[in-house]
C-alpha positions, 0 to 999 in steps of 0.5 A: 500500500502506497502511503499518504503523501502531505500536500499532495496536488498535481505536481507543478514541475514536469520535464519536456520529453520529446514534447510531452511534458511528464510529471515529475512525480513518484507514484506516492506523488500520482496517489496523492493528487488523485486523493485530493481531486477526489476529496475536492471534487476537482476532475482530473484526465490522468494520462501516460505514456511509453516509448510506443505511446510517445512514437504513435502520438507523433504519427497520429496528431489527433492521438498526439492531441488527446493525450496532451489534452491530460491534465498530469501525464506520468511516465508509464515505461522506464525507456521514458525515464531513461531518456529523461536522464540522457536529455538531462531533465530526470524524472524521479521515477516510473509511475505505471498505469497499472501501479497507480490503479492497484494503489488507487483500488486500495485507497478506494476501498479505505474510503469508499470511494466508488470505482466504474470499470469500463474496457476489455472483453465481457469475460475479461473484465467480470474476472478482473473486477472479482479480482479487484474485489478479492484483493480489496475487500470493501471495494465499491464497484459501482458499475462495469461495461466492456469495451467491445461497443461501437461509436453508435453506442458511446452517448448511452455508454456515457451516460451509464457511467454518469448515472452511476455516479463514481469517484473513479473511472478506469478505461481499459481500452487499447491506444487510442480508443481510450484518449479518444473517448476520454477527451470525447466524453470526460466532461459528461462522465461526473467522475472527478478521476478518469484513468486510462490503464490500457490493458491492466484489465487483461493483467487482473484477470489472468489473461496476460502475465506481468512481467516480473520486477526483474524485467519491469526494472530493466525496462523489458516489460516490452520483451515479456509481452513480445515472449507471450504474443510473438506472432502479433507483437514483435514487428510492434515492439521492434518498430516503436523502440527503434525509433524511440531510440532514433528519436532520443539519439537526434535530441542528444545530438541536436542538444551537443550542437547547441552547447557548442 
C-alpha cells in the first residue's frame, strides 16, 4: 500500500520529453493528487505514456492531441525515464498505469470511494473486477461495461457511467480508443478521476502475465509481452523502440550542437 503523501496536488514541475511534458512525480506523488481531486471534487484526465505511446502520438496528431489534452501525464515505461536522464531533465521515477490503479483500488476501498470499470472483453473484465474485489475487500464497484461497443453506442455508454455516479473511472481500452473517448466524453462522465490503464484489465484477470520486477526494472516489460504474443507483437515492439531510440539519439545530438 502506497502511503499518504502531505500536500499532495498535481505536481507543478514536469520535464519536456520529446514534447510531452511528464510529471515529475513518484507514484506516492500520482496517489496523492488523485486523493485530493477526489476529496475536492476537482476532475482530473490522468494520462501516460511509453516509448510506443510517445512514437504513435507523433504519427497520429489527433492521438498526439488527446493525450496532451491530460491534465498530469506520468511516465508509464522506464525507456521514458531513461531518456529523461540522457536529455538531462530526470524524472524521479516510473509511475505505471497499472501501479497507480492497484494503489488507487486500495485507497478506494479505505474510503469508499466508488470505482466504474469500463474496457476489455465481457469475460475479461467480470474476472478482473472479482479480482479487484478479492484483493480489496470493501471495494465499491459501482458499475462495469466492456469495451467491445461501437461509436453508435458511446452517448448511452456515457451516460451509464454518469448515472452511476463514481469517484473513479478506469478505461481499459487499447491506444487510442481510450484518449479518444476520454477527451470525447470526460466532461459528461461526473467522475472527478478518469484513468486510462490500457490493458491492466487483461493483467487482473489472468489473461496476460506481468512481467516480473526483474524485467519491469530493466525496462523489458516490452520483451515479456513480445515472449507471450510473438506472432502479433514483435514487428510492434521492434518498430516503436527503434525509433524511440532514433528519436532520443537526434535530441542528444541536436542538444551537443547547441552547447557548442
Amino acid at each position: 500500500m502506497v502511503s499518504d503523501s502531505s500536500s499532495p496536488g498535481i505536481a507543478s514541475e514536469t520535464r519536456e520529453i520529446l514534447g510531452v511534458k511528464i510529471a515529475a512525480a513518484t507514484l506516492r506523488d500520482a496517489l496523492g493528487h488523485v486523493t485530493t481531486s477526489i476529496e475536492r471534487r476537482e476532475p482530473i484526465l490522468i494520462g501516460v505514456v511509453n516509448a510506443a505511446k510517445v512514437v504513435n502520438m507523433r504519427r497520429d496528431p489527433a492521438l498526439r492531441e488527446d493525450v496532451l489534452s491530460s491534465d498530469v501525464i506520468y511516465a508509464d515505461g522506464m525507456a521514458v525515464v531513461w531518456a529523461s536522464r540522457l536529455l538531462g531533465r530526470p524524472l524521479p521515477e516510473r509511475v505505471a498505469g497499472i501501479d497507480l490503479m492497484n494503489a488507487i483500488l486500495g485507497r478506494a476501498a479505505e474510503r469508499g470511494w466508488g470505482v466504474y470499470c469500463l474496457g476489455a472483453e465481457p469475460e475479461t473484465l467480470t474476472r478482473a473486477v472479482e479480482r479487484m474485489r478479492a484483493d480489496h475487500p470493501g471495494l465499491s464497484v459501482v458499475g462495469q461495461q466492456h469495451g467491445y461497443f461501437g461509436a453508435d453506442e458511446e452517448t448511452a455508454v456515457a451516460e451509464r457511467i454518469a448515472a452511476s455516479r463514481p469517484d473513479i473511472l478506469f478505461v481499459a481500452m487499447t491506444s487510442p480508443k481510450k484518449e479518444k473517448f476520454l477527451a470525447r466524453w470526460r466532461t459528461k462522465l461526473g467522475a472527478p478521476v478518469c484513468h486510462g490503464v490500457g490493458g491492466s484489465f487483461d493483467v487482473l484477470a489472468g489473461k496476460v502475465q506481468r512481467a516480473p520486477p526483474g524485467w519491469q526494472r530493466l525496462g523489458l516489460e516490452w520483451l515479456y509481452r513480445v515472449k507471450q504474443e510473438p506472432r502479433r507483437l514483435w514487428r510492434r515492439y521492434l518498430v516503436t523502440n527503434t525509433v524511440f531510440c532514433g528519436l532520443v539519439a537526434a535530441e542528444v545530438f541536436r542538444r551537443g550542437l547547441r552547447s557548442q
